[in-house]
C-alpha positions in Angstrom: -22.9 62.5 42.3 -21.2 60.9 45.1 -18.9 57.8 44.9 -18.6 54.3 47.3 -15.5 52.9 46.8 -14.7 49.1 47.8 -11.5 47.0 47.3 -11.2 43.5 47.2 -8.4 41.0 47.0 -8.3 37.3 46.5 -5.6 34.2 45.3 -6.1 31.8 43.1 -3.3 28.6 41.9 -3.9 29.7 38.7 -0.7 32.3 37.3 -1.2 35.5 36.6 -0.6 35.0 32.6 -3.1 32.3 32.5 -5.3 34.2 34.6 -5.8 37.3 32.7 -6.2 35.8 29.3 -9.3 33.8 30.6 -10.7 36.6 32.6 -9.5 39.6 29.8 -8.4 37.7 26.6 -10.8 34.9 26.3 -13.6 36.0 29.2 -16.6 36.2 25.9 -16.0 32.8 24.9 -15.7 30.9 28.3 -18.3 32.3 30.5 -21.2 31.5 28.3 -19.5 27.5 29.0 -19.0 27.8 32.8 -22.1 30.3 33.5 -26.0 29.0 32.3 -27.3 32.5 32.8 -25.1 33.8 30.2 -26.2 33.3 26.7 -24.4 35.6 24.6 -21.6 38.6 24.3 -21.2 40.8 21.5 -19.7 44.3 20.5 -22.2 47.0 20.1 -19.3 49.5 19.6 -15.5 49.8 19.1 -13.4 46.8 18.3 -12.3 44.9 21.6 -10.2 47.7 23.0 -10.5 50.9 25.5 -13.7 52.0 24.6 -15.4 49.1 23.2 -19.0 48.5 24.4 -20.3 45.1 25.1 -24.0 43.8 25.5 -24.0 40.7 27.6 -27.2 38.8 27.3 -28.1 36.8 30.7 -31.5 35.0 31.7 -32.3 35.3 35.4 -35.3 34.2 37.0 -36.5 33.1 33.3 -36.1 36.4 32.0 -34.0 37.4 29.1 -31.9 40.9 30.4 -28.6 42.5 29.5 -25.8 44.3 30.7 -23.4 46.8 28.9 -20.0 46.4 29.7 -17.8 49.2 29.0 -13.9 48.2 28.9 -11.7 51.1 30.2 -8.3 50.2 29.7 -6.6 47.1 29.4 -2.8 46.5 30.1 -1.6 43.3 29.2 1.8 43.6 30.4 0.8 44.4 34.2 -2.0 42.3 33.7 -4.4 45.0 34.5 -8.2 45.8 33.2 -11.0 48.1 34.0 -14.5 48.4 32.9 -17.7 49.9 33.9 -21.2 48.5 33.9 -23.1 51.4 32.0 -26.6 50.4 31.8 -28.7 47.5 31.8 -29.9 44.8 35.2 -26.0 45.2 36.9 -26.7 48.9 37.7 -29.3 49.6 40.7 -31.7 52.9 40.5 -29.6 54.9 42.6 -26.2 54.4 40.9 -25.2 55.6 37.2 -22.4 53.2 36.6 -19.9 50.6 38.8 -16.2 51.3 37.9 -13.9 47.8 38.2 -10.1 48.1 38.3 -8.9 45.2 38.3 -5.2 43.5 38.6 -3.4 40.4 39.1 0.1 40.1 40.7 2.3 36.8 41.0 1.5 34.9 44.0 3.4 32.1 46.2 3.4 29.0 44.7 3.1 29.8 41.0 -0.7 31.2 41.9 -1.6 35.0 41.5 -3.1 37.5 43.9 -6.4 39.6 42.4 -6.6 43.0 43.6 -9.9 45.1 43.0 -11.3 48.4 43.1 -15.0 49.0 42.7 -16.5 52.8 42.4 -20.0 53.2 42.6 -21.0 56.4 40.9 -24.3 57.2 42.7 -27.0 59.3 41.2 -27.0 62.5 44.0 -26.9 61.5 47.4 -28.7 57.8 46.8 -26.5 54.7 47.6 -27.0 51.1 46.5 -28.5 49.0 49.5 -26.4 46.5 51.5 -28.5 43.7 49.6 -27.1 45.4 46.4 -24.1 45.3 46.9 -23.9 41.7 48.6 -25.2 40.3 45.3 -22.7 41.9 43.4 -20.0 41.0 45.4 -21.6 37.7 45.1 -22.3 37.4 41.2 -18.5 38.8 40.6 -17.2 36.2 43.0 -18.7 33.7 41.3 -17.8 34.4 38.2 -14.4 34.2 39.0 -14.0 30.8 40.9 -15.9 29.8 37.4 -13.6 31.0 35.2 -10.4 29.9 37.3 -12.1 26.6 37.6 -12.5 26.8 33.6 -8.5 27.1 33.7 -7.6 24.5 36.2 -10.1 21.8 34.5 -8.2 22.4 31.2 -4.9 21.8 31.5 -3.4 22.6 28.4 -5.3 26.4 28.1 -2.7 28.7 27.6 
């Protein structure tokens, strides 16, 4: 098994406190509002903590598919969380799961500044194609201007 390892880091206006309880606290609960393709979220094991499995239920080109989200570790206090994608339409043929460590520092301004780490645990010497991987960048970018743009349009979230 090899691994690809890219990092990532982007701002938002949003703070960091704000910030993490949409994208960690409250992510099941607002992306089925801000996202169509997502219809539903629920536990299939563990009870919302390390370990915790999650089937996410989207519908892309008007098929019904799902993704299991695997949370890692989740540290409130540094505003830290990492999953995995473990099976289901976000993993390509040649890769057995996508690590995400994800973290948000204070920014200028009030804003925050979101650092993250993808692994890409490939299955023997395969690696996901440059199309691949420009969709998930793409997908995970967009479902983070969503969320933020959840926060900014509601004012009073907290």
């Amino acid at each position: 098994m090899g691994v690809l390892t890219f990092t990532d880091e982007t701002t938002s206006v949003v703070a960091p406190a704000r910030l993490f309880k949409a994208l960690v606290t409250d992510v099941d609960t607002i992306v089925p509002k801000v996202i169509d393709a997502f219809k539903s979220v629920e536990i299939v094991e563990g009870n919302g903590g390390a370990g915790t499995v999650k089937k996410i239920t989207i519908v892309e080109d008007g098929e019904t598919k799902f993704v299991l989200h695997k949370i890692d570790a989740i540290d409130e206090a540094n505003w830290g969380y990492n999953y995995s994608i473990v099976g289901g339409v976000g993993l390509p043929d040649s890769v057995e799961k996508i690590s995400f460590e994800s973290k948000l520092d204070a920014g200028s301004n009030g804003g925050s500044i979101a650092k993250l780490t993808v692994n890409f645990y490939t299955k023997g010497d395969a690696k996901p194609t440059e199309e691949e991987l420009k969709v998930g960048k793409a997908k995970g970018d967009g479902l983070f201007k969503a969320i933020e743009g959840y926060v900014l349009a509601n004012p009073d979230y907290n």
